[in-house]
TORDO-899232 format. One record per residue: residue number from 0; residue in one letter; x, y, z of N, C-alpha, C in turn. Coordinates in steps of 0.05 Angstrom, whole numbers. Layout:
<recs>
     k   r     n.c1     n.c2     n.c3    ca.c1    ca.c2    ca.c3     c.c1     c.c2     c.c3
   NUM   A        X        Y        Z        X        Y        Z        X        Y        Z
...
</recs>
This chain:
<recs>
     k   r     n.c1     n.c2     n.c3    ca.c1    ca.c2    ca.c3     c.c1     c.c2     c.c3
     0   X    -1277      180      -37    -1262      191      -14    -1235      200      -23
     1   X    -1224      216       -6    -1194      227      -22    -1174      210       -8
     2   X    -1163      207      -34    -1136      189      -14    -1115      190        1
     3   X    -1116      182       20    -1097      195       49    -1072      202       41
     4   X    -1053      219       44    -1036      229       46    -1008      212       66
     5   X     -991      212       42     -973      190       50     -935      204       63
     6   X     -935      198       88     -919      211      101     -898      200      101
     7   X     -870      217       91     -854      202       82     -843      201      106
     8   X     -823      172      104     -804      158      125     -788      173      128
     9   X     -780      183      153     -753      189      166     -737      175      177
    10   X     -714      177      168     -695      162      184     -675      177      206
    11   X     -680      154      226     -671      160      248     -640      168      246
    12   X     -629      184      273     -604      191      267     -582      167      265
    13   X     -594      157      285     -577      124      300     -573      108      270
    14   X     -589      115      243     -590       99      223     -580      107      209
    15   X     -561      127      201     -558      151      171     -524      142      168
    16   X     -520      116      185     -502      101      174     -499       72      155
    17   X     -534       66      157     -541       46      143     -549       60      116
    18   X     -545       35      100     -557       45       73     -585       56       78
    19   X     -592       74       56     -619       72       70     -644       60       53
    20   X     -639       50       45     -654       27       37     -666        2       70
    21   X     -638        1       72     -641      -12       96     -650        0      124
    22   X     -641       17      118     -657       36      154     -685       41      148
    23   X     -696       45      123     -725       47      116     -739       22      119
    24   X     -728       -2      121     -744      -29      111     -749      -36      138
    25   X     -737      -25      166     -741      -31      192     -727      -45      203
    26   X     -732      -53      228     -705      -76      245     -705      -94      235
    27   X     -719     -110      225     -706     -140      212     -684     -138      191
    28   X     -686     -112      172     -660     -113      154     -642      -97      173
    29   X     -643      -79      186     -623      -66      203     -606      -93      220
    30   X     -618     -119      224     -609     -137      235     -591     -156      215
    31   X     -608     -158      194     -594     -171      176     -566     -150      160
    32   X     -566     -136      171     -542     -117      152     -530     -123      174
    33   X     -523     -123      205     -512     -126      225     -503     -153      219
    34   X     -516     -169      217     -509     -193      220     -495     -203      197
    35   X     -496     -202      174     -473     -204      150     -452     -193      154
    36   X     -451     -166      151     -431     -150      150     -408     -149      178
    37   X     -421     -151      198     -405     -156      223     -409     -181      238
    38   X     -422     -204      233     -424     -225      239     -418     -242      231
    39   X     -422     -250      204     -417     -281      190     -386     -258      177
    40   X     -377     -251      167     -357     -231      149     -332     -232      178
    41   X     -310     -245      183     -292     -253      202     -263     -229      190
    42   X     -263     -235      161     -239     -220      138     -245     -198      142
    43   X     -230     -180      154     -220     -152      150     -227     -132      119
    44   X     -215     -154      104     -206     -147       73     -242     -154       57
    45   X     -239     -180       69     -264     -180       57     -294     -166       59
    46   X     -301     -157       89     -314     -150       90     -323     -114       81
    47   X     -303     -111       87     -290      -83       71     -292      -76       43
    48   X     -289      -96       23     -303     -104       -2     -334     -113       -7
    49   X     -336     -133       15     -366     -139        8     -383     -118       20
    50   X     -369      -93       35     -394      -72       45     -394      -58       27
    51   X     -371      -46        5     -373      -27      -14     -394      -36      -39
    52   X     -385      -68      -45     -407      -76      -69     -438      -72      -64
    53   X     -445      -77      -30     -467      -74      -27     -479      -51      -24
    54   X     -463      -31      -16     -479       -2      -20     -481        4      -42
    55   X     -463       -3      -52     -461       10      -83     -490       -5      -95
    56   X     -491      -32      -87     -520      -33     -111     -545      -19      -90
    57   X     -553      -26      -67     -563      -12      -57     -565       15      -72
    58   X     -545       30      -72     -546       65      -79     -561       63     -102
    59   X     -544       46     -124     -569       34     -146     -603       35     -141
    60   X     -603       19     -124     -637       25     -123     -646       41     -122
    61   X     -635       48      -95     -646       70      -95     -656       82     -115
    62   X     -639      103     -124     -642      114     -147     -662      115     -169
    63   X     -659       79     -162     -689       76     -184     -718       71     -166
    64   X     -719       87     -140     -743       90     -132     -751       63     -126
    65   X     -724       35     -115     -741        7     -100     -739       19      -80
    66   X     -752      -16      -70     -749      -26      -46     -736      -53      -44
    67   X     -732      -52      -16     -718      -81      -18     -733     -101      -25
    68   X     -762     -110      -26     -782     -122      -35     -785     -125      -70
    69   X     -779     -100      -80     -792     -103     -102     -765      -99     -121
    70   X     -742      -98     -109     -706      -99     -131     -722     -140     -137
    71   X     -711     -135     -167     -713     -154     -186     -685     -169     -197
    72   X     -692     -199     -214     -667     -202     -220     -659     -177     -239
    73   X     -675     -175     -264     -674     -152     -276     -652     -133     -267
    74   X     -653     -110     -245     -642     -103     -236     -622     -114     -222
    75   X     -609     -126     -217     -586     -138     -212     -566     -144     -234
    76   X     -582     -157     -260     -567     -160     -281     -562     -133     -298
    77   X     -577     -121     -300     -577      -98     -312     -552      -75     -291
    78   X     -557      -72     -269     -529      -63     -256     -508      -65     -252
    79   X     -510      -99     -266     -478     -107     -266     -471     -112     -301
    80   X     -492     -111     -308     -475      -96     -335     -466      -71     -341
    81   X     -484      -52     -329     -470      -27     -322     -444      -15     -316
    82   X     -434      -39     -297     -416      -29     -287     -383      -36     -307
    83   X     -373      -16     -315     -336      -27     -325     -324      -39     -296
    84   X     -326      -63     -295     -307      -73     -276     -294      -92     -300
    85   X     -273     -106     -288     -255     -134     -300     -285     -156     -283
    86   X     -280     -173     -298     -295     -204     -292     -297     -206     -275
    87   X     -274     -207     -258     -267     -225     -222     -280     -204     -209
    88   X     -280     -182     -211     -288     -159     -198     -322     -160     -203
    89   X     -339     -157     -224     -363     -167     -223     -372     -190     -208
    90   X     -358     -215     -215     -359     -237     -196     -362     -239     -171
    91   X     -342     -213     -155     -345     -204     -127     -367     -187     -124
    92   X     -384     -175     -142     -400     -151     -134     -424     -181     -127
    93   X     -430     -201     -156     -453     -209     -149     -447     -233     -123
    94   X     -427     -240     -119     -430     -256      -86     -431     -244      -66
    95   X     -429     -211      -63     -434     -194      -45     -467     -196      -46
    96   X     -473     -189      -63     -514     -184      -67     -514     -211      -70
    97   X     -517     -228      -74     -524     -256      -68     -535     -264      -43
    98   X     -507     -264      -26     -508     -274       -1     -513     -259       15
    99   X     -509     -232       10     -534     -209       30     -560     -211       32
   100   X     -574     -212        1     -606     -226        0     -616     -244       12
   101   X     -596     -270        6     -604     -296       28     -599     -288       53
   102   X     -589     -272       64     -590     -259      101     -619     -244       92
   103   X     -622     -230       85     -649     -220       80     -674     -233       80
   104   X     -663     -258       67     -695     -282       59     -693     -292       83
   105   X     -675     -305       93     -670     -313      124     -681     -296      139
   106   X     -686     -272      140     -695     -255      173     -721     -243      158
   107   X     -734     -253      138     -760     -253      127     -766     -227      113
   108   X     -741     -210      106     -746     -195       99     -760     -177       71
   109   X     -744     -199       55     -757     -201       37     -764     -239       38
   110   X     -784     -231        5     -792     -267        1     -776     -285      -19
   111   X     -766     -272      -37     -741     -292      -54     -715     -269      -62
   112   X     -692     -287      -61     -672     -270      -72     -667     -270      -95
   113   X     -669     -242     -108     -668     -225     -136     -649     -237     -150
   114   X     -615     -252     -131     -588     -243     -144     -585     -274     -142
   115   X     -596     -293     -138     -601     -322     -142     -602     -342     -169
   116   X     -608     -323     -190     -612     -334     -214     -599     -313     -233
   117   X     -590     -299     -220     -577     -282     -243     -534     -294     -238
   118   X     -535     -308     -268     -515     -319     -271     -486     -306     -274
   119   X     -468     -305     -260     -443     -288     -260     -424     -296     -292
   120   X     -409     -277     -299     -389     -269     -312     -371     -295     -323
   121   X     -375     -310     -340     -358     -341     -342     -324     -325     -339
   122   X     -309     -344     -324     -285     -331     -318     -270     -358     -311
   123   X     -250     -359     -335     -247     -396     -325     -209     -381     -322
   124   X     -189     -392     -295     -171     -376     -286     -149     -397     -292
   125   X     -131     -394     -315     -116     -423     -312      -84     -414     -307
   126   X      -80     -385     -303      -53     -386     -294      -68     -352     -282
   127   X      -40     -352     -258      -43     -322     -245      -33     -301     -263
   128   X      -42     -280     -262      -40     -257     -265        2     -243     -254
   129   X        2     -254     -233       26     -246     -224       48     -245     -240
   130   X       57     -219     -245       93     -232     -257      115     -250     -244
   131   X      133     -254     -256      150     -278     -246      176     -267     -242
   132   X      186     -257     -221      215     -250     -219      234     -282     -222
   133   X      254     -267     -245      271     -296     -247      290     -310     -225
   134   X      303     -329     -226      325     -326     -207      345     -321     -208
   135   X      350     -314     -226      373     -286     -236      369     -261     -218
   136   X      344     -248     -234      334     -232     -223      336     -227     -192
   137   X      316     -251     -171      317     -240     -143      349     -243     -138
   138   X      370     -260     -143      392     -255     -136      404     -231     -142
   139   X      401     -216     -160      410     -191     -176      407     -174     -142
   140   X      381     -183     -143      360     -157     -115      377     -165      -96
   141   X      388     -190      -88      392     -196      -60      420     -184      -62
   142   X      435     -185      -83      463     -178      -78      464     -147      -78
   143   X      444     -133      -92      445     -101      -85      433      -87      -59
   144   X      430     -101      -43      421      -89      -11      451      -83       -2
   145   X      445      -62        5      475      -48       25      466      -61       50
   146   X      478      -81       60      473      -85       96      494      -75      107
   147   X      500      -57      107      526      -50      123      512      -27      147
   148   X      478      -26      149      473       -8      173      444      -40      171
   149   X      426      -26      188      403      -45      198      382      -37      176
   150   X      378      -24      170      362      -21      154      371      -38      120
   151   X      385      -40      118      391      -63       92      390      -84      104
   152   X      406      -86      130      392     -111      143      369     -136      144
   153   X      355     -107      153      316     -109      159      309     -123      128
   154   X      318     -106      100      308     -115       80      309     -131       66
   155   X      340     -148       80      346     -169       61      330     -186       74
   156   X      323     -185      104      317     -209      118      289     -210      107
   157   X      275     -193      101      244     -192       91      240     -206       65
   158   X      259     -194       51      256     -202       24      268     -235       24
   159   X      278     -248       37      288     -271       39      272     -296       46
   160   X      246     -282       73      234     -291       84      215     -303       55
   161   X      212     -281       44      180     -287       28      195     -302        2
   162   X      217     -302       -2      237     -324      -20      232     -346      -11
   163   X      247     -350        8      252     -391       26      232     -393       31
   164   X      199     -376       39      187     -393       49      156     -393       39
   165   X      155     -368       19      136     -369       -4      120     -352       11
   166   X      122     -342       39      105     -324       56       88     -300       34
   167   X       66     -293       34       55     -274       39       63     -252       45
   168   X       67     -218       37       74     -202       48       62     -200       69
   169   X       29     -202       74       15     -200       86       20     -209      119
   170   X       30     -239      118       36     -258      142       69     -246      144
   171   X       82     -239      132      106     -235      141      105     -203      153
   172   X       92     -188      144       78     -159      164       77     -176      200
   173   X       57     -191      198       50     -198      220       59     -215      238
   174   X       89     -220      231      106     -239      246      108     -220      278
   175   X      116     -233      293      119     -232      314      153     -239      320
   176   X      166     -218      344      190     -230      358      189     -260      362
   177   X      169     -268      378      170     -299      377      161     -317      358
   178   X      152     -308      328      135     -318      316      176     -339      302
   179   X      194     -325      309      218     -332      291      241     -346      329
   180   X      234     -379      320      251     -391      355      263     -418      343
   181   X      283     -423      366      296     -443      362      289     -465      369
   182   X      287     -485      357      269     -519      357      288     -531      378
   183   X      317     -531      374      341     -551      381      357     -562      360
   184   X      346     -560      338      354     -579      319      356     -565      299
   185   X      330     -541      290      327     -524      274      315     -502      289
   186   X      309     -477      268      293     -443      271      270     -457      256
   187   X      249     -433      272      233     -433      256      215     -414      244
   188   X      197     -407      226      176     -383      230      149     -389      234
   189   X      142     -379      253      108     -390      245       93     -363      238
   190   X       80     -367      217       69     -348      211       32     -352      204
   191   X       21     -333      206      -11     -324      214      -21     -315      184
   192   X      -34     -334      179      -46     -324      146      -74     -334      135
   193   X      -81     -321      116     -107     -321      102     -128     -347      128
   194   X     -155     -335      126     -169     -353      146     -167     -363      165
   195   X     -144     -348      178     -143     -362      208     -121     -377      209
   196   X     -104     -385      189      -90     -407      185      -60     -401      208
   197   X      -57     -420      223      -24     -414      230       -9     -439      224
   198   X       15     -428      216       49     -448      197       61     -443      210
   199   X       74     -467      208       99     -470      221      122     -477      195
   200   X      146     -462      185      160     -469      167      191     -466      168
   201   X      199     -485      175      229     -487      182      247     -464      162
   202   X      267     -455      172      283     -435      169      308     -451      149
   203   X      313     -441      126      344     -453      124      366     -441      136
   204   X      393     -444      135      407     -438      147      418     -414      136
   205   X      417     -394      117      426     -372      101      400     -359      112
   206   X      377     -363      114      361     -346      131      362     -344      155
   207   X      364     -366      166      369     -355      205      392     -342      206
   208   X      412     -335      189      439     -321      194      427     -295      182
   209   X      407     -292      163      396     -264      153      385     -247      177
   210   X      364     -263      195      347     -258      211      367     -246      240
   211   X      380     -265      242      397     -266      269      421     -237      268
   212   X      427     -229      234      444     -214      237      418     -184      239
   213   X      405     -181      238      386     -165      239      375     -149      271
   214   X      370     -186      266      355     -174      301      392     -161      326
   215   X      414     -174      320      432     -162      336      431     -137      324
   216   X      440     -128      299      437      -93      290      424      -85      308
   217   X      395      -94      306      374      -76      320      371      -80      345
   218   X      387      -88      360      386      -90      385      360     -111      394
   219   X      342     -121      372      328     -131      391      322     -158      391
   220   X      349     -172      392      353     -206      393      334     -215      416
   221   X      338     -201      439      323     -201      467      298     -184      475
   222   X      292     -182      453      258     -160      455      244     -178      465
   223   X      222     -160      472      197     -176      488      182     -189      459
   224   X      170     -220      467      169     -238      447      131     -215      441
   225   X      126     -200      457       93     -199      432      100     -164      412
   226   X      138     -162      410      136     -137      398      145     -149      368
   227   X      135     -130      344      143     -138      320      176     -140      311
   228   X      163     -167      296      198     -176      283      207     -157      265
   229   X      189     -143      243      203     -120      229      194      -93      238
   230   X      215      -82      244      200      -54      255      208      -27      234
   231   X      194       -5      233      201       19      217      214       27      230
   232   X      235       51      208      248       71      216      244       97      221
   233   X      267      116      236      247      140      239      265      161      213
   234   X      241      165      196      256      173      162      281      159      149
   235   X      301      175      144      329      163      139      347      168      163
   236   X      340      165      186      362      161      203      379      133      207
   237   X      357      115      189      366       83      197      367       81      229
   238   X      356       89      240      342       82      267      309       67      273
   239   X      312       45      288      281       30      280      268       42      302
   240   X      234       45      302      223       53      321      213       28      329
   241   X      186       41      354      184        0      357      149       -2      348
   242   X      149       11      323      123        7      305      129      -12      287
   243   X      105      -28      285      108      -52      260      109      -45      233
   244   X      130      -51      211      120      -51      190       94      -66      178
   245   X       72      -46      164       48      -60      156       59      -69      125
   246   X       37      -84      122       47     -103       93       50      -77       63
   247   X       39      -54       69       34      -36       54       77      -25       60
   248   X       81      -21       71      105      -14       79      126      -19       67
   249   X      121      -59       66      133      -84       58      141      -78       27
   250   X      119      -80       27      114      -82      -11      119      -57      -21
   251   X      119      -30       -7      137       -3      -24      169       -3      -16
   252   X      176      -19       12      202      -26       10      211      -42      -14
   253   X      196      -66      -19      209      -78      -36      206      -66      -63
   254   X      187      -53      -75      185      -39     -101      215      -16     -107
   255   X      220        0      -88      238        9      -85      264       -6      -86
   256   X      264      -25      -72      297      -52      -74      295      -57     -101
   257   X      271      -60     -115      275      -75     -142      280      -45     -161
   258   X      275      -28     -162      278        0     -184      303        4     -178
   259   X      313       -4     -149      346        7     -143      359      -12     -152
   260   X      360      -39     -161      374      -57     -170      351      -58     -205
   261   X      347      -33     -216      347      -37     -244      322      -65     -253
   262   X      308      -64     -238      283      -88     -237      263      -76     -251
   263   X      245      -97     -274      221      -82     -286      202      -74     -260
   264   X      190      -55     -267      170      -48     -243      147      -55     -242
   265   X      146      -73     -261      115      -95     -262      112     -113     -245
   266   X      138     -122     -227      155     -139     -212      135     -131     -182
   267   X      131     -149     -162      110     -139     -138      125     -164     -113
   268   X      121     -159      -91      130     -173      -75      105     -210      -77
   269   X      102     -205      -93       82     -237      -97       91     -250     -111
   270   X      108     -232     -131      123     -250     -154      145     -267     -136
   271   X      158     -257     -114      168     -280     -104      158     -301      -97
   272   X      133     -306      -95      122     -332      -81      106     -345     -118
   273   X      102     -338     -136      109     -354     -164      137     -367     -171
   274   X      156     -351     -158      184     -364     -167      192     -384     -153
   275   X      187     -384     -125      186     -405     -113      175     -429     -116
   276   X      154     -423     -127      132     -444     -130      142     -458     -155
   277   X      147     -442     -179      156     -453     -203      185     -469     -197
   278   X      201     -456     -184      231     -475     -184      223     -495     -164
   279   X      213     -492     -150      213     -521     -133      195     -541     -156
   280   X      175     -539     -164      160     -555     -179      180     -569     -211
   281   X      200     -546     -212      218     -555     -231      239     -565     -233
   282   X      234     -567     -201      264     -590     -194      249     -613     -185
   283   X      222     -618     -193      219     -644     -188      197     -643     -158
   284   X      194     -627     -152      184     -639     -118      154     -637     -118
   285   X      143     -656     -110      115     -661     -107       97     -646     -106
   286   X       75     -634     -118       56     -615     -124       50     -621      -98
   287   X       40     -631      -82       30     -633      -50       53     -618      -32
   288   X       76     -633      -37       89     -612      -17       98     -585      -30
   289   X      104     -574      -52      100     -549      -56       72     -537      -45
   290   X       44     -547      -50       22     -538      -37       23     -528       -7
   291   X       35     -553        9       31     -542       31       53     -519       39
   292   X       69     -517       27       86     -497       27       80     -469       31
   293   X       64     -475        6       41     -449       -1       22     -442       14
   294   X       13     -469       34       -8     -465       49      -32     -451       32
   295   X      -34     -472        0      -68     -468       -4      -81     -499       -4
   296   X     -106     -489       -1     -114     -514       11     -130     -531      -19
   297   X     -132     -515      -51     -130     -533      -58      -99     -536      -93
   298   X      -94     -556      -93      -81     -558     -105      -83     -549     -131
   299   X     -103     -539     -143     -114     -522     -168      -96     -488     -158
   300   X     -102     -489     -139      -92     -456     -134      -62     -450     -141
   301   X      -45     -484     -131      -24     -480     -130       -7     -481     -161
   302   X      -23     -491     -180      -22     -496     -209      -18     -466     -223
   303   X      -35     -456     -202      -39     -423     -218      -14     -408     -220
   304   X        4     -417     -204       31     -403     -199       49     -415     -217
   305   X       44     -433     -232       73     -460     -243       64     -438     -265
   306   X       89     -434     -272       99     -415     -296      116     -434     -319
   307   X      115     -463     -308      135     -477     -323      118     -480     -353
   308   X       99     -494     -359       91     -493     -384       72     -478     -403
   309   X       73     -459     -390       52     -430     -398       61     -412     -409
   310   X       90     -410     -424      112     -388     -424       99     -391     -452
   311   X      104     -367     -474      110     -367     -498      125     -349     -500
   312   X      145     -359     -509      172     -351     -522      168     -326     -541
   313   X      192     -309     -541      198     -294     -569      207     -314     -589
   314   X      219     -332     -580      227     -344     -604      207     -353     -616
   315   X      190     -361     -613      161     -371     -614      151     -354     -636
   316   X      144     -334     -627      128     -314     -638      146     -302     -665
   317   X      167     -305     -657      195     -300     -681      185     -314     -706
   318   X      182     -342     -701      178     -359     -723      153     -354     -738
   319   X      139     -338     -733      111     -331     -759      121     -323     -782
   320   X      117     -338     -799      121     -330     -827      105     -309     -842
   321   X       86     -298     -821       71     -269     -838       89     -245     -849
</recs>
């Protein structure tokens, strides 16, 4: 008999936003791509990462003519050797395909996951990556802000914030008028970070006078408490609008404060929260309460930042007798 003639799958229009791997394999993976990607995935940042790793191997298969049934470890390992990424960055591609498969084996889509036994990238992390502005240095920065309009203002108070209190550019974007109030006794900030987390972290007193001389500039000591504490300007007029600075904003403000005060430009608004971390730890104060400072939850993370015994010296390197 002749063999029937095999009609290829169309995909629907409603689907030509899914991979299509996945709009081919039917509603149970159309469910399970729903349900990872916009369901269990809460991070903005993250999910946004874990959707690109997954198309990307997806597109992979494609290519090589699978299906979601028949992608192998094989193929998994073999794609991620493929790829020039850094370590940490492979690391993230295979916990993206990992834990997408197991949504997959979960909604029966497929019967075992491919990316289960294929072993990631050894990557053992014993200090950060971050450079370390000195404390020379951020003073250098703090004393070259012109505050003599609101807009030097705005920057010292920013850059001060993520000094005293080790903030995040990220959480300090997202402060709030009321996120910065008076206790009775003390100021405070509470600030909104990584996982849901909200802090509460008392103000010193060289910062509430940073903050306070700011918000009068800008008229908005008395703003309505759900409008943002740092707001943009409109170009160089040194006039604020009443748009939030986003953390992207933050961090080219500050790149700019540091090139205008003669700063290496390797320098990033994170290196303030290593310097912090290192001088308090080097005056003695408890790896726990520096942690919670930091608000990480484990104390390995907070190790990553101590710059105190990780340094090698020129002089160091001076002394080779080659």
């Amino acid at each position: 008999m002749p063999q029937a003639r095999q009609t290829p799958m169309v995909v629907a229009a409603s689907d030509r936003s899914l991979p299509i791997l996945i709009a081919k394999a039917g509603s149970s993976a159309r469910f399970a791509w729903e349900e990872f990607i916009y369901g269990k995935i809460r991070n903005r940042h993250t999910r946004a990462a874990y959707e690109h790793a997954i198309r990307k191997f997806l597109s992979h298969c494609e290519a090589l003519n699978k299906e979601l049934p028949t992608v192998s470890p094989r193929d998994v390992g073999c794609y991620l050797d493929e790829q020039d990424y850094a370590p940490a960055t492979k690391k993230l591609h295979l916990s993206a395909i990992r834990h997408f498969f197991d949504t997959l084996v979960t909604r029966h889509v497929i019967l075992l996951n491919p990316a289960h036994s294929v072993r990631g990238v050894r990557l053992q992390v014993v200090e950060g990556k971050t450079p370390e502005i000195t404390v020379a240095q951020a003073r250098k920065l703090m004393q070259s802000l012109d505050t003599s309009h609101v807009v030097g203002l705005r920057d010292r108070a920013i850059i001060a914030i993520m000094i005293y209190t080790a903030a995040r550019v990220g959480a300090v974007a997202s402060l709030r008028r009321d996120s910065f109030y008076d206790l009775g006794d003390q100021h405070c900030l509470r600030f909104s970070e990584k996982g849901g987390k909200s802090r509460e972290i008392p103000v010193r007193h060289d910062l509430q006078h940073f903050i306070g001389d700011y918000l009068v500039a800008g008229g908005t000591e008395y703003a309505d408490k759900s409008k943002p504490l740092f707001r943009t300007t409109i170009r160089k007029t040194k006039k604020l609008t009443q748009n939030p600075m986003s953390a992207g904003d933050m961090a080219r403000m500050v790149k700019r404060r540091m090139k205008d005060a003669g700063l290496p430009p390797r320098l990033s608004p994170h290196s303030f929260r290593v310097t912090t971390i290192t001088d308090l730890l080097s005056q003695g104060v408890p790896l726990e309460d520096v942690q919670n400072l930091a608000g990480h939850a484990d104390p390995r993370t907070t190790r990553l930042y101590d710059r105190r015994q990780r340094r090698v010296t020129r002089n160091l390197v001076e002394r080779i007798s080659i």
